[in-house]
C-alpha positions as CSV (number, residue, x, y, z in Angstrom):
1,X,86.2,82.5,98.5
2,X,84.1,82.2,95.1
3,X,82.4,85.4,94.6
4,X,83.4,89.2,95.2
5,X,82.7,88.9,98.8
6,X,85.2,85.7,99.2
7,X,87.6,88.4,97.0
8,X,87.5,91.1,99.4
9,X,88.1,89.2,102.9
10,X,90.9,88.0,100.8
11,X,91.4,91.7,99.3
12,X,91.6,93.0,102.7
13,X,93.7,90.8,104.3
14,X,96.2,91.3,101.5
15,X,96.1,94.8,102.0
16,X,97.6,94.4,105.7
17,X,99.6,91.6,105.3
18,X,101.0,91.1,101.6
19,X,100.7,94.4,100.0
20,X,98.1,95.9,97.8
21,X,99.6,97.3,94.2
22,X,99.3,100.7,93.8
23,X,100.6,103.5,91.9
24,X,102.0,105.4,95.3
25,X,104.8,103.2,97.5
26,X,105.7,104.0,100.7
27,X,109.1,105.1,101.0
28,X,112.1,102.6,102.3
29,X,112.1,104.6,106.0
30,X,108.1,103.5,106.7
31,X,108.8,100.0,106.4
32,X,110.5,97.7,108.8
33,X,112.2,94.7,107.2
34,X,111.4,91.4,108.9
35,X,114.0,89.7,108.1
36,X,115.1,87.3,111.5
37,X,111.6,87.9,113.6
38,X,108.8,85.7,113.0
39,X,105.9,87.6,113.1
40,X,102.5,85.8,114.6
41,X,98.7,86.5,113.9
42,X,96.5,85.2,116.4
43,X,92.8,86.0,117.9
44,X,91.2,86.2,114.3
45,X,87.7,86.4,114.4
46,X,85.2,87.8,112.2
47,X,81.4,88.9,111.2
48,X,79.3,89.9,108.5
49,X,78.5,94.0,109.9
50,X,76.0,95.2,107.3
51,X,72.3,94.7,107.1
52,X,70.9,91.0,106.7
53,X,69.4,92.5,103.5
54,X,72.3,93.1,102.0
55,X,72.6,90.8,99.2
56,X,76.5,89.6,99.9
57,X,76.7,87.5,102.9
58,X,79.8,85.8,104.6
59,X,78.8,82.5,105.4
60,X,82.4,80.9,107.1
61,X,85.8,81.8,107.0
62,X,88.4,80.0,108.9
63,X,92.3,80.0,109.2
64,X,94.7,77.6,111.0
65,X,96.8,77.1,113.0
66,X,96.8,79.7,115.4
67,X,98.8,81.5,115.9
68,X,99.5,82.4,111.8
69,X,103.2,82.6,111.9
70,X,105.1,85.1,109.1
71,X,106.7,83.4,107.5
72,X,105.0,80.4,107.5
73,X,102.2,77.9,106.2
74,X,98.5,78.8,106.1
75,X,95.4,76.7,105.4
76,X,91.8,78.7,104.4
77,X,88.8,78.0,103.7
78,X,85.7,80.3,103.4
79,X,81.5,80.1,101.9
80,X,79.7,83.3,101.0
81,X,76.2,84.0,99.1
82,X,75.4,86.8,97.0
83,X,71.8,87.1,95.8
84,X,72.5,89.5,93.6
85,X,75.1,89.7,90.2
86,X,77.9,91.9,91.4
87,X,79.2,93.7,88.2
88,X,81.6,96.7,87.7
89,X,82.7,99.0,88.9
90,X,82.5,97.4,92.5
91,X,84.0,99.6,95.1
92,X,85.4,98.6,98.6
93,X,86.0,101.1,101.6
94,X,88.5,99.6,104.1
95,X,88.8,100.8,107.3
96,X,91.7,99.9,109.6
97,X,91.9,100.4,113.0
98,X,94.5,99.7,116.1
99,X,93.4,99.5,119.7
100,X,95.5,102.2,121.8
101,X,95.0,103.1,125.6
102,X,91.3,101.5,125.5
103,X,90.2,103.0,122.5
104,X,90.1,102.4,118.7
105,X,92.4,104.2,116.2
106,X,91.8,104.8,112.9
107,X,95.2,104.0,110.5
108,X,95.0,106.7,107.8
109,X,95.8,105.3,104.0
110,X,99.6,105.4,103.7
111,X,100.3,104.2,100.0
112,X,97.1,102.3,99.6
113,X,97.6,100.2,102.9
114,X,95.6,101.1,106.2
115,X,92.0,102.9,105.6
116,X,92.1,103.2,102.0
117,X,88.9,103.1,99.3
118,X,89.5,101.3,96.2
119,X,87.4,102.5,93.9
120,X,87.2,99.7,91.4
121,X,88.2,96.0,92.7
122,X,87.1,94.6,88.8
123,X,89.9,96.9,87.5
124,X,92.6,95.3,90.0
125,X,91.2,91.8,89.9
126,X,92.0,92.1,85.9
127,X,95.7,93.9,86.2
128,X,96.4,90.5,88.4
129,X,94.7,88.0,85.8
130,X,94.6,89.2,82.1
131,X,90.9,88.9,80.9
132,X,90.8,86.0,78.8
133,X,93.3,83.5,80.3
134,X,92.4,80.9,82.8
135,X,92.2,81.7,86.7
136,X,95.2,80.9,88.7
137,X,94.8,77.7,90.7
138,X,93.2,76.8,92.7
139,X,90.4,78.8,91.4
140,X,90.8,76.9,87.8
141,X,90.3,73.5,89.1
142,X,86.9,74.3,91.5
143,X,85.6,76.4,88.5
144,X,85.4,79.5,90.5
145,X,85.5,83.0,89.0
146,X,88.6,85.4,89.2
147,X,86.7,88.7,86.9
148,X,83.8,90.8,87.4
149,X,80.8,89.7,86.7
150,X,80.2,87.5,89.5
151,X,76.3,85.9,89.1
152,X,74.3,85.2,92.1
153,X,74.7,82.5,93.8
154,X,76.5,80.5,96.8
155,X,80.0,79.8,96.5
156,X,81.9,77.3,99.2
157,X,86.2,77.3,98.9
158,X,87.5,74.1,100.2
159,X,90.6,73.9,102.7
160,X,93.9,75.0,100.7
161,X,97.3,75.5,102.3
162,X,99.3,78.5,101.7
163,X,102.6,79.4,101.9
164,X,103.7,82.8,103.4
165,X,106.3,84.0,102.7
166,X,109.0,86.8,104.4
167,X,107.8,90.4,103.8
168,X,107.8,93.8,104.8
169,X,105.5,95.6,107.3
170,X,105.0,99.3,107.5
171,X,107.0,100.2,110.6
172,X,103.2,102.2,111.8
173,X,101.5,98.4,111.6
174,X,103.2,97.4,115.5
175,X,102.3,94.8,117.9
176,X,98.7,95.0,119.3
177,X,94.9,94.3,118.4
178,X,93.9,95.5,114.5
179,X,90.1,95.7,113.3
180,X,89.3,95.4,109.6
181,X,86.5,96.4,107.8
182,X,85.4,96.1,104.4
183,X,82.3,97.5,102.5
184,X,81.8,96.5,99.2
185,X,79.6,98.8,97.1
186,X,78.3,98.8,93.7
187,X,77.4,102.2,92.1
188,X,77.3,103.1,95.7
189,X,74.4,100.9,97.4
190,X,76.6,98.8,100.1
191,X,76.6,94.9,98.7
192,X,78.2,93.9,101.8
193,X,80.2,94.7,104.9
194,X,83.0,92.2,106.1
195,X,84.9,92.5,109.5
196,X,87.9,91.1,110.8
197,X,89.5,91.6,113.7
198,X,93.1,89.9,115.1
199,X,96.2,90.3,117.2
200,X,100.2,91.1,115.5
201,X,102.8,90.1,117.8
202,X,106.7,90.2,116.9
C-alpha cells in the first residue's frame, strides 16, 4: 500500500465500507444503523483489469481472516509497482456493482458512495494529512508516502492489523455479491485499473 495504487484499493474499499468525506451526506433514512448485527465480508478476491502497459500495477493484496467480521479485527498487507511518477491531479472512477437475478447491477453514486468519480485523490489525500506534517503510522515508520507526488518505483506494505470499528451502511448496500472497480487516471490517460470483488452478509 506505498504508492497511489496501494492508496486507491485502500480508497476504494473505504468508500464501501468506512465512508468517503464529502461535501453531500446521505440523509438519516438511507442508512441502516448496525448497531447489534455483526456484519461479515467474505469471498474477497481481486485483479489488476487494465492493460499490462499500464504503468501502475497491483502486485498482492491480501486480507484475513475470512470471513472479515464488522466490527472486528483486520490484518492487510498489499505490493504494487508504478513505473511511472503519479503527480496531481490524479483522478479515480469507481464503479460499484451488486449481482441481482444473474446479472450485474450498477449502484449509482449516492453521496459520494457507490459509482462515484473523484476527481482529485491528491486533494483528499491532503484534507486527511496536512502537507507538511509527518504520515500517520504506520506509513511514518516504513517511510512510505501519504501526498502526491508518488515517484516510480515498487512499494511492498507489510502485515498490519486493524481494528474495525461499528459503522453505518447505506440501507441500498444489502446482503449479496459486490464488484469494485477502480481506475486511476492522470490528466486522463488510465494509470491503472484495480478490481475487487466480495460477499456482505448480515
Amino acid at each position: 500500500m506505498k504508492s497511489a495504487f496501494v492508496f486507491l484499493a485502500l480508497f476504494v474499499a473505504k468508500c464501501f465500507i468506512l465512508e468517503c468525506s464529502s461535501q453531500s451526506r446521505l440523509t438519516k433514512t438511507d442508512f441502516k444503523l448496525l448497531i447489534s448485527v455483526i456484519v461479515q465480508v467474505f469471498g474477497i478476491s481481486w485483479k489488476n483489469c487494465g492493460k499490462q502497459s499500464n504503468p501502475v500495477q497491483m502486485k498482492t493484496l491480501k486480507f484475513s481472516p475470512d470471513p472479515i467480521s464488522i466490527p472486528g479485527k483486520l490484518t492487510a498487507e498489499a505490493s504494487v509497482t508504478t513505473s511511472a511518477a503519479l503527480t496531481s491531479p490524479l483522478s479515480v472512477d469507481v464503479t460499484l456493482k451488486r449481482r441481482t437475478i444473474g446479472f450485474w447491477i450498477t449502484i449509482p453514486c449516492r453521496g459520494q458512495i457507490g459509482s462515484c468519480r473523484y476527481p482529485n485523490v491528491c486533494d483528499l489525500l491532503d484534507q486527511l494529512i496536512s502537507p507538511g506534517q509527518d504520515c500517520p503510522e504506520p506509513l511514518h515508520t516504513y517511510g512510505l508516502p501519504c501526498h502526491c507526488p508518488f515517484i516510480a518505483a515498487d512499494y511492498a506494505f507489510p502485515p498490519l492489523d486493524f481494528n474495525i470499528s461499528k459503522i453505518e451502511f447505506p440501507s441500498f448496500l444489502t446482503n449479496g455479491n459486490y464488484n469494485v472497480q477502480g481506475v486511476l487516471k492522470s490528466a486522463d490517460v488510465e494509470m491503472g485499473c484495480f478490481e475487487i470483488s466480495f460477499s456482505l452478509q448480515s
